[in-house]
N, C-alpha and C positions, 0 to 999 in steps of 0.2 A: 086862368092858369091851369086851373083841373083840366077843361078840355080839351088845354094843348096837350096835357101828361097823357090822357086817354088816347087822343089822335094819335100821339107817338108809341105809346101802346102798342097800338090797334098795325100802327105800322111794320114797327118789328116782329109783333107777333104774326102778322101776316107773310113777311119778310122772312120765318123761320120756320111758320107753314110749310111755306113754299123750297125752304132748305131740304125742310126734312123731307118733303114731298119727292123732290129732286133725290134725294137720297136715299130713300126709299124703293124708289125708281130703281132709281142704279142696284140696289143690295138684292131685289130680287130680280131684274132683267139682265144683271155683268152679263150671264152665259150666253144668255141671245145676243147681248151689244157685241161681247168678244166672239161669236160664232157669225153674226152679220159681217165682222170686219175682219175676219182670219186673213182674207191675202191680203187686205191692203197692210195688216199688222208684219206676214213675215216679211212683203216687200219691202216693206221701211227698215227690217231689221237686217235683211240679208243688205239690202244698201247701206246700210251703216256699216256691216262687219265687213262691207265686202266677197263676201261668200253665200253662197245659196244656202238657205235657211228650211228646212223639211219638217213639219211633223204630224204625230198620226192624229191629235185630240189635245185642242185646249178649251178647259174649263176653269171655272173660275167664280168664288164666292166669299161672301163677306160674312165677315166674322168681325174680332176689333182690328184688321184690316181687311184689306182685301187678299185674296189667296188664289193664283193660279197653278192651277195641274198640268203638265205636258206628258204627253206620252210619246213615244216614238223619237224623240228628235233626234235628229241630224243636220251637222253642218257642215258642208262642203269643205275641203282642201284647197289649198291654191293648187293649180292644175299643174303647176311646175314644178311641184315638191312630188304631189301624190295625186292619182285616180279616187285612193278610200278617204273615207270622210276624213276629218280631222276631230271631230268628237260626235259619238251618238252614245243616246240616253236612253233607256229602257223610258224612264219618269224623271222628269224634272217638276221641282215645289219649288215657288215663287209668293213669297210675301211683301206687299208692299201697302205703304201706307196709305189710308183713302183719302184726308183731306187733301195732301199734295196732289192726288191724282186728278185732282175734280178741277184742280188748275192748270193740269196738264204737264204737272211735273212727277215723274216715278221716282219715290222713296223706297227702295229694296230693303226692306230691316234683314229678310233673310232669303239665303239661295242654295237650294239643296240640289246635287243631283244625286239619282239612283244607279249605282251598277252602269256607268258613263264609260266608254272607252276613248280614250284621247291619243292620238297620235301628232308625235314631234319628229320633223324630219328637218336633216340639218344637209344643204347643200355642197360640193365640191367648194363652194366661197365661203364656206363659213355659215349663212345666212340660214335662220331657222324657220319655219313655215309660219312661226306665229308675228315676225315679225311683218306681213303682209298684212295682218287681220288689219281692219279699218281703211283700206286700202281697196280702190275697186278696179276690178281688170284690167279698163282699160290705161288704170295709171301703172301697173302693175307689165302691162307688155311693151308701154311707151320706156321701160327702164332700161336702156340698152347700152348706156354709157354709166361709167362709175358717178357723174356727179350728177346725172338724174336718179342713181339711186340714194347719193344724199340728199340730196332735195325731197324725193319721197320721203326718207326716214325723219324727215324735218316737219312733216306735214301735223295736224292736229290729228288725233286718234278719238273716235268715238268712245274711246274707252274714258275720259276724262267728264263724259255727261254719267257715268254709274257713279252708284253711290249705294255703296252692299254695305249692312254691315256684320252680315254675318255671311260665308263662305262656306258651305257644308259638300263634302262627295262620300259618299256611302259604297263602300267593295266594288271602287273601280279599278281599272287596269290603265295603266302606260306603255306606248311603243315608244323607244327612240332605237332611229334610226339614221347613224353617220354615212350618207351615201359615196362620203369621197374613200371610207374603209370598207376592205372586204370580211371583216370580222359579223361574227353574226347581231343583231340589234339588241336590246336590250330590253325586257319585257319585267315590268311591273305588275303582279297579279295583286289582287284584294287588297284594295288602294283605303284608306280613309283618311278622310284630308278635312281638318278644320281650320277655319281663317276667322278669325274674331275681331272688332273693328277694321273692316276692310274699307280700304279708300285709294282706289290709285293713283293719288298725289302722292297719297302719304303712305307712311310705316307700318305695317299691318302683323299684327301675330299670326301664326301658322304653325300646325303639329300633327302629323301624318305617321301610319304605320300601314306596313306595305308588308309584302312576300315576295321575295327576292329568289331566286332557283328551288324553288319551292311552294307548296299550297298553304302552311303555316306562315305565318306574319313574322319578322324578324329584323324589321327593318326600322327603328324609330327615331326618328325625325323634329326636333322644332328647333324655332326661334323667330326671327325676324326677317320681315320679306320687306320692297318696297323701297320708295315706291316703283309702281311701276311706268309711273308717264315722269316727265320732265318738260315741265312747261307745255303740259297738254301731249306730249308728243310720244310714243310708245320706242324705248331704244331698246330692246330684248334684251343684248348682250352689257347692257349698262344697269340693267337690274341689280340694287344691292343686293346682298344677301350674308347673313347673320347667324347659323346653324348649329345646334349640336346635333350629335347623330351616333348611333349605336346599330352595331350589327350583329347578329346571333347566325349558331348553327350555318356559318359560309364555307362550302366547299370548294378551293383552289381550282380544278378539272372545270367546274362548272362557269369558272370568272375567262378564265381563260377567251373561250370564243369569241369573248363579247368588244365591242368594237372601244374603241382608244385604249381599256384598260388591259386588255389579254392582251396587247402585245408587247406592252411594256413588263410584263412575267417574265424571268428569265427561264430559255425552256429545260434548264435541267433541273428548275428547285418541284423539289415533292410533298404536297403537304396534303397526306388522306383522308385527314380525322376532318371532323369541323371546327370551323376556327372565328372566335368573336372580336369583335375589332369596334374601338370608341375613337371618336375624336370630335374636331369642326370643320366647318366648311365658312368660310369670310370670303368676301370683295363681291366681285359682283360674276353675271351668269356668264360674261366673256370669258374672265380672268377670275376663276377662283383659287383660294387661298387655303389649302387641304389638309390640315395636322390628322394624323392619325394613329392610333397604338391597338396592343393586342400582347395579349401573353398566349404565350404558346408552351407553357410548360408543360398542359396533359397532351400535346398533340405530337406525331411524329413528322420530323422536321427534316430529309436529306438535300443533298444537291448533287445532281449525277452519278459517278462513280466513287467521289472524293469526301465526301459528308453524309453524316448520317446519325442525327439527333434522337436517342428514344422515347420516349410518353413518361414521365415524369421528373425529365431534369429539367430547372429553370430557364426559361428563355423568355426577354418580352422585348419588343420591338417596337421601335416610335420612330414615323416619317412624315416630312414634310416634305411639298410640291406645290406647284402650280400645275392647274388646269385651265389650258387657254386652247390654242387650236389643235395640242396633243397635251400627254401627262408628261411635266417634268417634275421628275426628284427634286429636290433640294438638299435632303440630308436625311439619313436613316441612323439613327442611334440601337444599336444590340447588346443587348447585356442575355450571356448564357455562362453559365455558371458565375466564376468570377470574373469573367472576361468584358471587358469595357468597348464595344468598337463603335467608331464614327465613323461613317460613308458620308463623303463631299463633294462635289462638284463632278456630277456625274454628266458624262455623254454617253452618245449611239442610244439605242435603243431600237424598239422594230426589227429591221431585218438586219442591224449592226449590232456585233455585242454592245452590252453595256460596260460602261466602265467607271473604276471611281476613286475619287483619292481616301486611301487607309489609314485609319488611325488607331493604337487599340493602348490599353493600360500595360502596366506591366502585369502578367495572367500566369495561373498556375496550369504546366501542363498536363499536369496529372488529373486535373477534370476535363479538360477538352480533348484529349488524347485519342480516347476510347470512341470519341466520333470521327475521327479521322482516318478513312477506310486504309491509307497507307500505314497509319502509325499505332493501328488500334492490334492488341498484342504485343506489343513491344514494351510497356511494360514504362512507357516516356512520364517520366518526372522533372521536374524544376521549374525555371523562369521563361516565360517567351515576350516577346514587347514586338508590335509588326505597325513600320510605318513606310508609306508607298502608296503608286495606282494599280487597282487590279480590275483585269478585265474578265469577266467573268464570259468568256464562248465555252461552250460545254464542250467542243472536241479539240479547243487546247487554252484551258485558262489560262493566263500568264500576268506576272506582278513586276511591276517596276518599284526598285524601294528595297528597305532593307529588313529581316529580321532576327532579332539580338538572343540570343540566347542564354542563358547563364544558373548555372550550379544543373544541368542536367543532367540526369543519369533513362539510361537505357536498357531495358531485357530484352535480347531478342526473342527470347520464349520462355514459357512459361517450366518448362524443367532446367532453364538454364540456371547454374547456380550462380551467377554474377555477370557481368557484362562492364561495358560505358559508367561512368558517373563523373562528377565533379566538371563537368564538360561547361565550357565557358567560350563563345564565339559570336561569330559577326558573319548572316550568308546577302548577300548582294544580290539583288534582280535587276538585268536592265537588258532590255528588247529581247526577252526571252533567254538572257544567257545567266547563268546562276554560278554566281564563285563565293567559295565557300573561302574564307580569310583564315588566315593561322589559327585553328582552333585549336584549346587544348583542353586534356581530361587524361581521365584516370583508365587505366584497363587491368582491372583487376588489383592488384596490388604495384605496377607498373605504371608509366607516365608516360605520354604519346601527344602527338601533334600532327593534327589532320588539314591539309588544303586541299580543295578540289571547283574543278570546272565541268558542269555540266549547261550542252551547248542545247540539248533539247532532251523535253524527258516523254513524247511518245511522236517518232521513236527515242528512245532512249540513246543520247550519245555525251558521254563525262570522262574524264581524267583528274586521278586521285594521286595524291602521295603522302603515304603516313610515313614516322619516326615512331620509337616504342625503345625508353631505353630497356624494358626489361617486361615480358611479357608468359605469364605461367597457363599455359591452356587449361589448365583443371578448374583455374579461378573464372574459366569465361564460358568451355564447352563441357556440356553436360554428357555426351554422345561417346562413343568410341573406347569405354573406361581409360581414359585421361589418367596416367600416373603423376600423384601430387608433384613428383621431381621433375617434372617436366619444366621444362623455361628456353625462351630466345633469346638473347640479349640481342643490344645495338640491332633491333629489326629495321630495315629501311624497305618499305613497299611503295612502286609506282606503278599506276597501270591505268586501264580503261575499262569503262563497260559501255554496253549498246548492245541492242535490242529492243526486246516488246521489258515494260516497265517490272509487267508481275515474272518476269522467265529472261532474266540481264544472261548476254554474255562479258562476263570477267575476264580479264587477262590482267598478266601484272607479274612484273621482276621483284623477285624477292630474296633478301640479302639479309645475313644477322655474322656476327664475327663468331660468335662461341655461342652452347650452349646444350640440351640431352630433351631429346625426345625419344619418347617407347625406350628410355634405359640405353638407351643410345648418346652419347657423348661426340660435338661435332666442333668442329671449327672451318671457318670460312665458307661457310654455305651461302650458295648462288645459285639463284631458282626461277624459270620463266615457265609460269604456268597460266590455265587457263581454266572454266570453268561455266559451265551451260545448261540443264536441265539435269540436276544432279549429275552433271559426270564433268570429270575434272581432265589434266594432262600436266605432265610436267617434260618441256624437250627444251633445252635438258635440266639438270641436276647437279650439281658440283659439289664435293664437300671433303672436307677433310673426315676420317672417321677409324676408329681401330688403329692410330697410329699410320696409317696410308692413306691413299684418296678413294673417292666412289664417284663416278659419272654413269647417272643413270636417265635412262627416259620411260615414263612410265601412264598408264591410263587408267583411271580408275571411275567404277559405276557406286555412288554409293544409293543405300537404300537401306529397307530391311536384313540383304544378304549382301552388302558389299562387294565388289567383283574390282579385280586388274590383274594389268597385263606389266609389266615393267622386262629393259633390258638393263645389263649392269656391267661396267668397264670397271674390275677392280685393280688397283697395285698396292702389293705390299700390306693388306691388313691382316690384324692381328686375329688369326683364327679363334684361340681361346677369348679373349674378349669381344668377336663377335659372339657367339654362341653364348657364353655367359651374357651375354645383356637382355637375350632372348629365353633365358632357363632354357636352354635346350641343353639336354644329358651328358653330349659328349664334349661337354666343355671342358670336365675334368679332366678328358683322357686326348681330344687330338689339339696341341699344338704348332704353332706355322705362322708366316707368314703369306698369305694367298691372294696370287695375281691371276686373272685370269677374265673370261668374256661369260656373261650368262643370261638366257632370257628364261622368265617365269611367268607363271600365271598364276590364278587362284580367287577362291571367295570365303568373306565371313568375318564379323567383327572382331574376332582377336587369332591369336595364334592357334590355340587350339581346336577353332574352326577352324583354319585359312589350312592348318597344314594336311589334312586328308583331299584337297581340292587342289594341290599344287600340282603344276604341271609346268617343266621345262628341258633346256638342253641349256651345256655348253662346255667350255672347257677351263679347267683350272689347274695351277702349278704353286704346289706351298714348296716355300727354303725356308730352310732351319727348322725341320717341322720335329715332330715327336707324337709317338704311341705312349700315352702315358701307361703305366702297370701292366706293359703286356710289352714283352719280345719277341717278335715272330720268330727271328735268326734264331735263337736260344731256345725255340721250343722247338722250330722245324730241327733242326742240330739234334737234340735230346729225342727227339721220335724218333727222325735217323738210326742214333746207334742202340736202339731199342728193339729195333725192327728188324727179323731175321734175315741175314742173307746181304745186309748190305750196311751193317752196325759197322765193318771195316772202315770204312769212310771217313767215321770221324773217332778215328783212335785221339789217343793219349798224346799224341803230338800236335794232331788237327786241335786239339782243346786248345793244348797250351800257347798252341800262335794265336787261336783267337781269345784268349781269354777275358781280353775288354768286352768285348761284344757280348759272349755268353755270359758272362756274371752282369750287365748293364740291364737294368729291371725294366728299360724302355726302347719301342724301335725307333734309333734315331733315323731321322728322313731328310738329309742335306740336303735334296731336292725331291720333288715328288709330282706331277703331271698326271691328266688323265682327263679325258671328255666322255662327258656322262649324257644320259638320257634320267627326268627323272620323273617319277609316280605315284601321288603323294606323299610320304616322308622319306620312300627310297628313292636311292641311285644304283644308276644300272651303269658298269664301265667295261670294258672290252680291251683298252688299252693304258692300265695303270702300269707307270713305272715311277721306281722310287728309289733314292741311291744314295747310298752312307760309304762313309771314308772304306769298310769292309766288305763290303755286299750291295749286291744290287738286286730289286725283286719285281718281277712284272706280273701286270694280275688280271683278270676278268671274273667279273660275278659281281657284287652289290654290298650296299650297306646301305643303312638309315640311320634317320636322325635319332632313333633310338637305342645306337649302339652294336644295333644289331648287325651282323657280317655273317657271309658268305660268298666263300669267292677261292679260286682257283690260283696257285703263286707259283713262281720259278724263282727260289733264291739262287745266285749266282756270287760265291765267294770269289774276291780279290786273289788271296792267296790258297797257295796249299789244296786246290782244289778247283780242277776244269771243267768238272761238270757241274750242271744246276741242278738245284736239289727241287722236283718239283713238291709241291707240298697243298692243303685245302687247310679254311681258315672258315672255323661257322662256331657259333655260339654270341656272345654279348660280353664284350670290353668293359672290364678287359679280362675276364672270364673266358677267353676264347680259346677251344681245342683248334692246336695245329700238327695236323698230322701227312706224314709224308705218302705220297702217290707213292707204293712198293712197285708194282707192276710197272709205271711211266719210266721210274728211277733205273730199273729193271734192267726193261727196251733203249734207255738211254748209254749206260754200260756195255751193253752187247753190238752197239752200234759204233764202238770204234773209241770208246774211255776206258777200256780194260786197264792200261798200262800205269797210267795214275794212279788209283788206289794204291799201287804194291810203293811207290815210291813215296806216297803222303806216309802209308804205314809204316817204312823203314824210319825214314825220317824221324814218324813218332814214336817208334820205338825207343831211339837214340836219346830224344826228349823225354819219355817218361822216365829212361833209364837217371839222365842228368836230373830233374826233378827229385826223385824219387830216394838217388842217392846209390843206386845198383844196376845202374847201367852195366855195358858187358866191356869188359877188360881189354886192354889192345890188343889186338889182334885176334881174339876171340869172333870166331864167326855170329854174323844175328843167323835167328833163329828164320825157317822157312814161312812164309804164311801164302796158306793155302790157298788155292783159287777162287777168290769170290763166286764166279760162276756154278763152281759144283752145289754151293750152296743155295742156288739164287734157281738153279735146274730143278730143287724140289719143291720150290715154291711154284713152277710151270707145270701145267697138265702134261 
């Protein structure tokens, strides 16, 4: 029995001699064995992968396994994907265990590559270049029909003989490149990639960080991969996949180029800053399953000309998609300020807008306002709620759907003292056409009800009709010093505008039953005006005003120096109550009724600019008018018999027939006509005539609005008197010297009125006598009175 134990001994001792020997062998010869057999080794491998197998130096030594070095490698592309490799390796490390190996079986415990560039090219079919690997040429060119290329894809994949269990890549790089898009490919720099129990039957962990439009790292990556064969067989696009993933420091401009995903950007959103975005990636590498978010509240956020988010108000954003043979949305959730919105069911995309159904909470306008490039200064407060599809094309968005508005109030600027509030309404979108539903709100201390259609808004083309039972300008415009007493009532405005959006032309009928602008008091005003690049029109103007009417047409520039032109058809107003509404001076003193045709011009925000700038013509006629505190007839009269040489005139009898006239402290004007030229506050007239029940007086020379006269007269009494009394009228009403022409009066006498005077004076002889009480006796001769002329001869050189 002992020397069976020794013989078996002797045996396996010898038996593990000979192990070790062999092993031995192997540990210091690998490099010569694996340098003796390099090509037959990459030939078996390039047959296996199906791709030509290249490299510059494999070494290889034992340790507690074995350990292979590569340097150089490279592996060929499928030739119908790409000309460049599909991955080369500065160094690849290869660990695998040696007893399996000595049986001919490679146990990879671990697989590192160095600084590897790998390239992924995805064909016009969909089809990715790794899905050929295991695949040799010629099955590869024999694939000419669709169900030869399923039968290939059905075939066993050499990838099902590895068995890694570790996966290492050290600062490599990824190309991918979509050849059926013209966007630019996608490049992965300073890769690291670990894979920890790897098996490509089965489920393998995986976690990677990369540098994504950039040489900093920003990109992190893990979860679960795998597997990657299915009953031996390699399906690319049926790879599970398992992900979380984080992105830092991503610049919007730089995503853009990049192929599937830059085209689905819509091209007017702006985002400059950089922007970090978390989510997952699920299902597999066909059909992925994409959730993703990002706050964006430090970043600035616009969209074309319409939006425009600044770097510290709230915004965060969460989307879902698939990723299959392009990116589709699913749903984008946005919360910015209080605002709640869901995007759903989106299409277009690429070279079609995108479009989507809207859904948002009920939101305050007053935070989102101020980004909204139309609405931003206005000053918009209240409720907004918006539910619809909107298509988001930058050169003409447009929304189907509705959005509700309610308790709004509006400033249109910022010195305005009041504007819009309490506004409550319903505006409609549908194929681009916008109707705005009975809205109502407040304007100022007034109540108004706005409907309107607009049929496109660039170009701009809408039609409005507001009501306003009662409307005060001082409560809404801050401009033009707005007298508190101002007010419209019963306003009815219809009208249109069109044009470019930021420069609308307006037009529109404007109608109010009663009411006092600029101290002005109206009724029945009816107005079709217009209005374009600050300048306005009105053709025409109707209005009740002064107790008469006014038809006027007018043009006005406004700005800093406000400018117009107006023409004016008046009847029948009341002089003094125009001019008092205006504090113009001579309210006190002229009187009338005044019909008549006038065009003017001028500039400047109130009166007291506009009127040094006046400029016009026309002609006017007051009845019933009146010179307050001044009688011309009664001064010219009292000069007269003042003045030597021709005091005969109006003796004691000429008084006493007129003595209504001369004691009346006013010159009445039963009628009064006259067409002026004027420069600003004066009038210039040439043909005034003016005629009371006694006298009549024609004039030339000037007045102004400040009272002021100068002017040339011919009184012409009714009775008792054939001649005119010429007479000059200067000073300030009613302070006014009227003094009689001696010299005109003169030449008017010696021209064939001799004879009058002597009969007026008998006459008044008889009269002062009867007055007086010592008139002359019957039959008693009057007395001679001597000839005006002798007198009037030393008043002549």
């Amino acid at each position: 029995m002992r020397r069976i134990l020794v013989i078996c001994a002797v045996v396996v001792g010898a038996v593990v001699l000979i192990a070790a020997a062999l092993t031995a062998y192997a540990f210091f010869n690998l490099s010569s064995i694996v340098a003796r057999n390099e090509k037959r080794i990459l030939a078996r491998v390039s047959d296996e992968l199906g791709r030509r197998v290249d490299v510059g130096k494999i070494q290889a030594q034992m340790g507690w396994g074995v350990s292979v070095e590569v340097s150089g490698l490279k592996i060929a592309d499928d030739s119908s994907f790409s000309a460049e490799p599909f991955l080369a390796a500065n160094e690849v490390s290869i660990k695998v265990e040696f007893i399996p190996l000595l049986r001919g079986a490679a146990k990879v415990t671990r697989l590192e590559l160095i600084k590897p560039d790998i390239r992924i090219v995805m064909n016009a079919r969909g089809d990715l270049n790794l899905s050929t690997i295991g695949s040799s040429p010629d099955d590869v060119r024999r694939e000419t029909s669709k169900a030869e290329r399923s039968r290939r894809a059905k075939k066993r994949s050499s990838l099902a003989d590895l068995s890694i269990k570790a996966l290492s890549i050290e600062d490599g790089g990824i190309y991918f490149n979509d050849l059926s898009e013209k966007m630019a490919p996608i490049r992965v720099r300073h890769l690291d990639f670990g894979a920890t129990n790897f098996n490509p039957a089965s489920e393998f962990d995986v976690a990677t960080k990369f540098a994504f439009q950039g040489e900093e790292q920003n990109v992190d990556v893990s979860g679960k991969l795998g597997p990657l064969l299915e009953q031996g067989v390699l399906d690319a696009p049926g790879i599970p996949v398992d992900l979380k993933l984080k992105l830092d420091s991503i610049l919007l401009d730089r995503v853009r180029p990049l192929a599937d995903v830059g085209s689905e950007i819509p091209p007017g959103l702006s985002i400059p800053d950089p922007v970090s975005v978390s989510g997952t990636v699920r299902g597999s590498f066909g059909k992925l399953a994409i959730a993703l978010s990002t706050d964006l509240s430090g970043d600035r956020v616009a969209y074309a000309a319409l939006f425009n988010k600044p770097a510290g108000t709230a915004m965060t954003v969460n989307a879902n998609g698939i990723w299959a043979e392009q990116l589709e949305i699913a749903s984008v959730n946005l919360k910015l300020s209080d605002l709640e919105l869901t995007a759903s069911r989106f299409s277009g995309g690429g070279p079609q807008p995108l479009s989507a159904q809207i859904d948002s909470n009920s939101f305050n306008l007053a935070n989102l306002s101020p980004m909204i490039n139309a609405a931003a200064g206005y000053g918009v407060a209240g409720m907004g709620e918006i539910h619809g599809t909107a298509k988001l094309d930058i050169n003409a968005p447009a929304m189907d759907g509705t959005v509700t508005l309610k308790q709004v109030a509006v400033k249109p600027g910022p010195s305005w003292p009041g504007a819009i509030s309490d506004l409550n309404g319903r505006i409609r979108f549908s194929d681009g056409l916008e109707v705005i539903e009975p809205t109502s709100f407040t304007l100022g201390s007034g109540h108004a009800i706005l409907e309107g259609r607009v049929e496109s808004i660039s170009p701009l083309k809408a039609s409005y009709a507001l009501k306003a039972d009662s409307v005060k300008p001082a409560q809404i415009f801050a401009f033009g010093g707005r007298q508190p007493g101002d007010v419209i009532n019963q306003l009815a405005v219809k009208g249109t505008a069109d044009g470019e959006i930021t420069s609308p032309r307006i037009s529109a009928t404007i109608q109010s039953t009663d009411g006092s602008l600029e101290n002005v008091s109206y009724r029945n005003l009816d107005l079709t005006a217009a209005y374009l690049n600050d300048r306005s029109s009105a053709r025409p103007l109707n209005v009740d005003v002064f107790g008469g009417s006014l038809t006027a047409e007018a043009d006005a520039v406004f700005g800093a120096a406000p400018t117009f032109n107006l023409t004016l058809v008046m009847k029948n107003l009341n002089v003094e109550q125009a001019l008092r509404s205006q504090n113009i001076d001579a309210a006190s003193t002229v009187h009338g009724f005044l019909t008549g045709n006038v065009a003017a011009s001028g500039s400047g925000a109130d009166w007291n600019r506009i009127k040094p700038t006046l400029r016009g013509s026309g002609r006017v006629a007051i009845a019933n008018g009146k010179l307050v505190g001044v009688n011309i007839a009664a001064d010219a009269v009292n000069a007269v018999a003042a003045a030597p040489g021709v005091s005969q005139l109006v003796n004691v009898a000429f008084r006493s027939s007129h003595r209504g006239v001369l004691v009346d402290p006013d010159t009445e004007l039963q009628s009064a006509s006259m067409s002026y030229q004027q420069v600003g506050p004066r009038f210039t007239t040439h043909d005034l005539h003016a005629q009371s029940p006694d006298y009549s007086i024609t004039g030339d020379g000037w007045f102004d609005m400040g009272k002021n006269i100068s002017m040339r007269a011919d009184i012409r009494f009714t009775l008792g008197l054939q001649v005119a009394i010429p007479i000059t009228v200067t000073g300030k009403l009613p302070g006014v010297r009227v003094l009689p022409d001696v010299p005109t009066l003169a030449e008017r006498l010696a021209m064939g009125a001799i004879n009058a005077p002597g009969d007026i004076i008998r006459g008044g002889v008889n009269a002062v006598g009867s007055m007086v009480g010592a008139g002359p006796s019957a039959g008693s001769s009057i007395p001679s009175i001597p000839n005006p002329m002798n007198a009037l001869k030393k008043l002549m050189p």
